[in-house]
N, C-alpha and C positions, 0 to 999 in steps of 0.2 A: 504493500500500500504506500509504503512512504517514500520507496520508487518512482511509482506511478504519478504521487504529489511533487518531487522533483523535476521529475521530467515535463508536465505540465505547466509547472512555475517556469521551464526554460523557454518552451516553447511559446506562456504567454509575454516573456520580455521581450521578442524578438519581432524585429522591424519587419517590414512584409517585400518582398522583392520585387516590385510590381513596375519600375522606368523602364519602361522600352528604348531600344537605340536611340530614335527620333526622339525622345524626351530628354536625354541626357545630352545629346550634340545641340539642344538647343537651349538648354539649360547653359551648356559652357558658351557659348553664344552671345544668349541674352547678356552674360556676366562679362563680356566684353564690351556691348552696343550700351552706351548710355551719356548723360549728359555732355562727359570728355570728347566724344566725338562731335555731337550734337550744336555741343556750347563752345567748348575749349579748345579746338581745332582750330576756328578765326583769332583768338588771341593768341595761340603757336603762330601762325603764318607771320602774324603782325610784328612778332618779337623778335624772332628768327628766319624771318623771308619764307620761302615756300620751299624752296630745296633744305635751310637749316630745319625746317618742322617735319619733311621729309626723311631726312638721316634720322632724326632724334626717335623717330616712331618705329622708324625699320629697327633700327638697332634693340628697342624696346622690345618689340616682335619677334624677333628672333631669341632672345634671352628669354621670353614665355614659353616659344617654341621648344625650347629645350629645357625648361622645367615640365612643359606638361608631357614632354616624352617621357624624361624621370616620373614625373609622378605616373603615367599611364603604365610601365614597365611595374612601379610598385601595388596599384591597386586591382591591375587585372590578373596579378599573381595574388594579393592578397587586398578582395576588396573587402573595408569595414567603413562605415559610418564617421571613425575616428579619424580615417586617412593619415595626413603625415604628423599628427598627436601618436595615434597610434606604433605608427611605423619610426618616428623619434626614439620612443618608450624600448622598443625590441631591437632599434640597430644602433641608439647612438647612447641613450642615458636617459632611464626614466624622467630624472627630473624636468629634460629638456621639453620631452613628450608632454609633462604637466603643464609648463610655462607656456609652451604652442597652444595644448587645448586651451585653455582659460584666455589665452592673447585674443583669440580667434573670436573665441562664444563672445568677447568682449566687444572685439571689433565690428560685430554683424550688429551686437544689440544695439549699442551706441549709431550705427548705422540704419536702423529702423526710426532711430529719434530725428534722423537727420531729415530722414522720407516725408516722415509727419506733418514736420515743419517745413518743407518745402510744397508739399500736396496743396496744402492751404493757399499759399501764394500762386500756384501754379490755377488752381481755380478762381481766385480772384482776376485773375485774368479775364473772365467771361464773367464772372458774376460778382464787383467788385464792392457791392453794398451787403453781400451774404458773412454769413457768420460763421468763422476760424473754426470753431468747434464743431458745426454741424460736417463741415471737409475732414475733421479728426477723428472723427468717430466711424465718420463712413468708411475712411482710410481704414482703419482698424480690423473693424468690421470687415471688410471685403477680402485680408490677408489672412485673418483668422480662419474666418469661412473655408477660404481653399486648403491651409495647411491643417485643419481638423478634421474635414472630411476625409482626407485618405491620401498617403502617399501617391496615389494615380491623380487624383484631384489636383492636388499641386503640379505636379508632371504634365497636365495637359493646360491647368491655366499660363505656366510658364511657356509653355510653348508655341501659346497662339500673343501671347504679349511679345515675348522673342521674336515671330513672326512679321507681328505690325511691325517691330524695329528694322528688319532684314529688310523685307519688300521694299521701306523709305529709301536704305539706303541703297538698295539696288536701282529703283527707279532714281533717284538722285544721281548715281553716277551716270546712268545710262542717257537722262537729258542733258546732263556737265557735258558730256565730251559731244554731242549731237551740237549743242551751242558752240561748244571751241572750234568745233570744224563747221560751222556758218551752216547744219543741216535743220536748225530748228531756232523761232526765236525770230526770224525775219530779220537778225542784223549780218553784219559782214563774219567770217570769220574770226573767233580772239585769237586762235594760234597762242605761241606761246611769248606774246611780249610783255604780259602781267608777269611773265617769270622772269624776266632778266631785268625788270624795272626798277632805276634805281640802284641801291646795293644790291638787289634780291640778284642772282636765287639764297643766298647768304648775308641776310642784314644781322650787323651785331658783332660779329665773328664767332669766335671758338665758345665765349661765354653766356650770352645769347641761346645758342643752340643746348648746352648744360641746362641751364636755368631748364627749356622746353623738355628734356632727355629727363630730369627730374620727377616734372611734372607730369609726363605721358606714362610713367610708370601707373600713376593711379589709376589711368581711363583704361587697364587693362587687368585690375585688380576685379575678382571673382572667376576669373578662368579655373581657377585652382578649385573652385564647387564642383570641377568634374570628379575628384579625389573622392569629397563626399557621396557624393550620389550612386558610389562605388557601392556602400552598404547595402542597398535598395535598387541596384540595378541585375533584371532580369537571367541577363546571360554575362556576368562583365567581363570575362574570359574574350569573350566575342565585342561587346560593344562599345566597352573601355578605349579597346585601341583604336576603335573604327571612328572613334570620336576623335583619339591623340590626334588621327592622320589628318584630321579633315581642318586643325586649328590652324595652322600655319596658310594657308590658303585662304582662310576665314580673315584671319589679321592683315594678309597682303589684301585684299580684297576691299575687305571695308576701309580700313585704315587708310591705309597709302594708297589704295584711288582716289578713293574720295578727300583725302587730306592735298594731291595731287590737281584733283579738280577743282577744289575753290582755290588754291595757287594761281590757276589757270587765268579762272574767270574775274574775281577780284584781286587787284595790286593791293599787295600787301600795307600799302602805305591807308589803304581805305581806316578811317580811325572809327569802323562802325564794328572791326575784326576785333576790337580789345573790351568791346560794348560784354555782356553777359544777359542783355536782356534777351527774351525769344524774338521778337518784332526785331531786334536784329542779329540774330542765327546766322551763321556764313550758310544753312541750307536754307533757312525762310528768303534770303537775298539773293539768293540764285533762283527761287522757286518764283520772286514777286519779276527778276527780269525777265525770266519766261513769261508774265502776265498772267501770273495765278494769285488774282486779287486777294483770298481767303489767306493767302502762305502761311503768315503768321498766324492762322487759327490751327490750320493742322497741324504745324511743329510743334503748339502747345498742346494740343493733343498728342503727340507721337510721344514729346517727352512725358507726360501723364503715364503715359502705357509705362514708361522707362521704370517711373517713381516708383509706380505699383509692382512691376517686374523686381525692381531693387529692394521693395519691403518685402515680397512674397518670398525672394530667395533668400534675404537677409535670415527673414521667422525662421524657415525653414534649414539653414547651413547649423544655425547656433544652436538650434535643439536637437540638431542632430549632432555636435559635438558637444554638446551638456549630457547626452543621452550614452555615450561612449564615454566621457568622462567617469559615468556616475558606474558602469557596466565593468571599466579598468578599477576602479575604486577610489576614483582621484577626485570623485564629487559626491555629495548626497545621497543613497540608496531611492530614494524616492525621483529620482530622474531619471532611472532605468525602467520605468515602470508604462507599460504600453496600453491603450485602448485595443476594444474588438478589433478594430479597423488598422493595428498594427503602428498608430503614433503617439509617441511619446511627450504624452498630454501636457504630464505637469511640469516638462524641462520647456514643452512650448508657451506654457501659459509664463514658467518663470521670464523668460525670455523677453515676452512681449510685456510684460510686468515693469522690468527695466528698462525699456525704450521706451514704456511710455510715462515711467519718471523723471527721467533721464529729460525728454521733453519738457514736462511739467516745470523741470527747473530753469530752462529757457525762459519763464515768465518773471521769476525771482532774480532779484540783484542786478537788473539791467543782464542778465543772460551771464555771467562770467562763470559761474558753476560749471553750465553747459559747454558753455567754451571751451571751458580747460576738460569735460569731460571730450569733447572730439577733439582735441590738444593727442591726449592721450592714445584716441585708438588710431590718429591719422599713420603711427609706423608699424599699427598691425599688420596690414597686409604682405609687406616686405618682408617682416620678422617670417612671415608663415611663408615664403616663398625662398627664403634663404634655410627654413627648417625643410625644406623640400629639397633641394638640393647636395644640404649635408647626408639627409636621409638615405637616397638615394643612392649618394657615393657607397658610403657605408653596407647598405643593401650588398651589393651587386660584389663589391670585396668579399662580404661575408659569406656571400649566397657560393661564391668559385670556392672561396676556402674549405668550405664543407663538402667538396666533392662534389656540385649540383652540375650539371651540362647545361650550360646557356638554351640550348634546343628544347630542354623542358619549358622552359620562363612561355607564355601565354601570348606575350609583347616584349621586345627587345630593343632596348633605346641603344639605337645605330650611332650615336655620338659618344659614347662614353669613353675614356674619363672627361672628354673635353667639355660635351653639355652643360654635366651639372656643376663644371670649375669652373667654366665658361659665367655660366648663369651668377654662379654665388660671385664671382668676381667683379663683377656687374651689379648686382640686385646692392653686395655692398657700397660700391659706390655711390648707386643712390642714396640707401639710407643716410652713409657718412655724409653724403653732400648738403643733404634736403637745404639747409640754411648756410649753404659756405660764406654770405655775406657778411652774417653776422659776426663773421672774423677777419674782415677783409679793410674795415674803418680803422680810424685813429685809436678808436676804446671797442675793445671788445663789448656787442651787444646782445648782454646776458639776458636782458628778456626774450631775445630773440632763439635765443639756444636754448633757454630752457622750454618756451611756447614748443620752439619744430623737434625738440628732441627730448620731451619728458616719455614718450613710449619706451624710451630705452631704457630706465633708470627702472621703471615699472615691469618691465620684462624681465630684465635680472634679479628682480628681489621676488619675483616669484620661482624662478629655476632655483637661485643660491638658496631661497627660503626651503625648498622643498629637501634640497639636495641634503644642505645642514642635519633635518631634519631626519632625513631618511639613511642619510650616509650611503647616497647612491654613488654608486662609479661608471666608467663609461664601458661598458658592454664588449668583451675581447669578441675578437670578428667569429672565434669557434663556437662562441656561446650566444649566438644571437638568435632569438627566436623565429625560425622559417615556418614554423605551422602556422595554418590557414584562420584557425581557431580567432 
């Protein structure tokens, strides 16, 4: 009998495996398509000319590229819910594995507050006498809805949100270069003298395009949700890597055409490119000189789609690493604990609990709580993509040291060791750089270093804290744990 209650107790904690391929490639997708492209792509061009915001994106591109092979290499050998938390914990140092999950679940939550608060403004757009609150609740409301209903619920509202985004930017580029070559629009050919106008293709020089190279890291931050979805996905053996393949092509595609095509058609000197408003989008200004009077209605709708795409995966990434956290032992027992329908209720409700305090405090103190709470998770994403790479290394030593035949591995990252040095050699620079200015005056500008670089300080005192504590070490490559489990 107390067999059979065990074995029942495991089977009701456990996630349900229900993301089909198409759910998961557009899931990592959506986690690339969003405001950075949308918003911050005109003020690249403008800072850095159209060929410096060019480099700065490729090079960013590729550096994902070669994380998401590592991670695809590690989760379609071992998919869990935890991803590179997980795979930290067994190839490099548990504590590190602890400081990753809690950075992460931190980073999403804080990241749902940010949604909140912008979903508001993005509706006052069209309805500018309505009430904050009534936009906060619905927001709420409509993310909860998808990620309580069922891991499939989620999986297909992300995918027809991801969708709106893909379509924009495909038709986007496809009317850009129809205009550059004088086939649509009714004016003469642009050709290419917006790129060489002026300083362009290179305004600024070498530091100029850093400063862009910085900032393009963020507008690619969520790719790495393909790691998670690894838990909950159907076949991941099969559709893990079928998604790695397709990213790199995804990033030249959207990115650098379309970051290429308003180079094109707007001179970078246009001082509408450094604006953030949507009425002027580098694609709402492309879409109004084709004479698509609405432009600026629809791009505040596409970004809407974005906001809600960005809450939906946000709920959904952090509960699914609150929900492995709590399963390794590294959080609450009560966050491993699952609905009929296979999600992890009360790490979702914790989750959504904290972003929308997290918000609340936006109202207090003229906002500076909130501030310094996205202060904080602004160097999560990197820290999580530099733990992917360490990971990985680590992995693929241990995996040959043990005797394993690479021909078993599910997916095989064709770049190693270079990828993932490659990447972490990279991913650190940006971190170390985010605010190089701040040191670059007469007096060092210590509000400034501690504003762009308190996530760091915050990171270590949860690895050192755990480590202390626990007297972990770092994991010799013989003893590292390859079971699936």
């Amino acid at each position: 009998m107390s067999e059979v209650k065990i074995d029942q107790l495991g089977k009701k904690n456990e996630l349900k495996r229900s993301l089909k391929s198409r759910h998961i490639t557009m899931i990592s997708l959506g986690g690339t398509i969003g405001t950075g492209l949308f918003l911050a792509s005109g003020g690249a061009i403008a800072q850095a000319g159209p060929g410096g915001a060019l480099l700065a994106y490729a090079l960013i591109g590729i550096m994902v590229y070669f994380l998401m092979t590592s991670l695809g290499e590690m989760a379609a050998f071992m998919p869990t819910s935890g991803s590179f938390s997980t795979y930290a914990t067994k190839f490099v140092d548990p504590a590190l594995g602890f400081a990753l999950g809690w950075n992460y679940w931190y980073n999403w939550a804080i990241t749902i507050a940010a949604e909140i608060a912008a979903v508001s403004l993005i509706m006052k757009y069209w309805f500018p006498d309505s009430s904050s609150l009534t936009w906060t609740i619905l927001f709420i409301v409509v993310v909860l809805t998808f990620n309580v209903l069922s891991v499939k619920a989620y999986g297909e509202a992300e995918y027809w949100f991801a969708m709106i985004k893909v379509v924009t930017v495909i038709i986007f580029i496809i009317v850009s270069f129809l205009m550059i070559f004088g086939l649509l629009g009714g004016n003469d050919p642009v050709g290419f003298k917006n790129f060489f106008e002026g300083d362009a293709p290179f305004n600024g020089g070498f530091l100029a395009m850093f400063g862009i190279f910085l900032a393009a890291g963020f507008s690619f931050q969520g790719t790495e949700m393909l790691g998670v979805t690894a838990g909950e996905t159907d076949d991941p053996a099969k559709n893990i890597p079928k998604a790695v393949r397709s990213v790199f092509w995804r990033i030249l595609l959207f990115y650098i055409f379309a970051i290429g095509a308003i180079g094109l058609l707007i001179p970078y000197t246009d001082t509408r490119l450094l604006s953030e408003d949507i009425a002027t989008s580098p694609f709402t200004l492309v879409f109004e000189n084709l004479g698509v009077a609405f432009a600026a209605s629809v791009m505040n709708a596409i970004i809407l789609t974005a906001m809600l795409s960005a809450g939906n995966s946000g709920l959904y990434a952090a509960s699914r690493m609150l929900f492995q956290l709590s399963v390794d032992g590294k959080a609450p027992k009560i966050f491993q604990k699952v609905n009929t329908r296979g999600v992890p209720i009360y790490a979702l409700l914790a989750t959504l609990a904290v972003g929308c305090l997290s918000f609340l405090a936006s109202f207090f103190g003229d906002g500076v709580v909130y501030i310094w709470l996205l202060n904080a998770s602004g160097m999560s994403g990197f820290i999580a993509w530099l733990g992917i790479a360490i990971s990985h290394y680590r992995f693929r030593r241990a995996y040959v040291a043990q005797g394993n035949s690479l021909s078993d591995l599910p997916y095989v990252s064709k770049f190693f060791p270079f990828g993932p040095l490659f990447a972490f050699a990279l991913c650190l620079i940006v971190v170390l750089g985010q605010n190089y200015m701040a040191f670059t005056g007469d007096t060092i500008d210590w509000y400034g270093v501690i504003v762009s670089y308190i996530g760091l300080p915050l990171f270590a005192l949860l690895w050192l804290g755990y480590k202390v504590k626990y007297k972990t070490k770092i994991v010799p490559l013989d003893q590292c744990d390859l079971t699936h489990k």
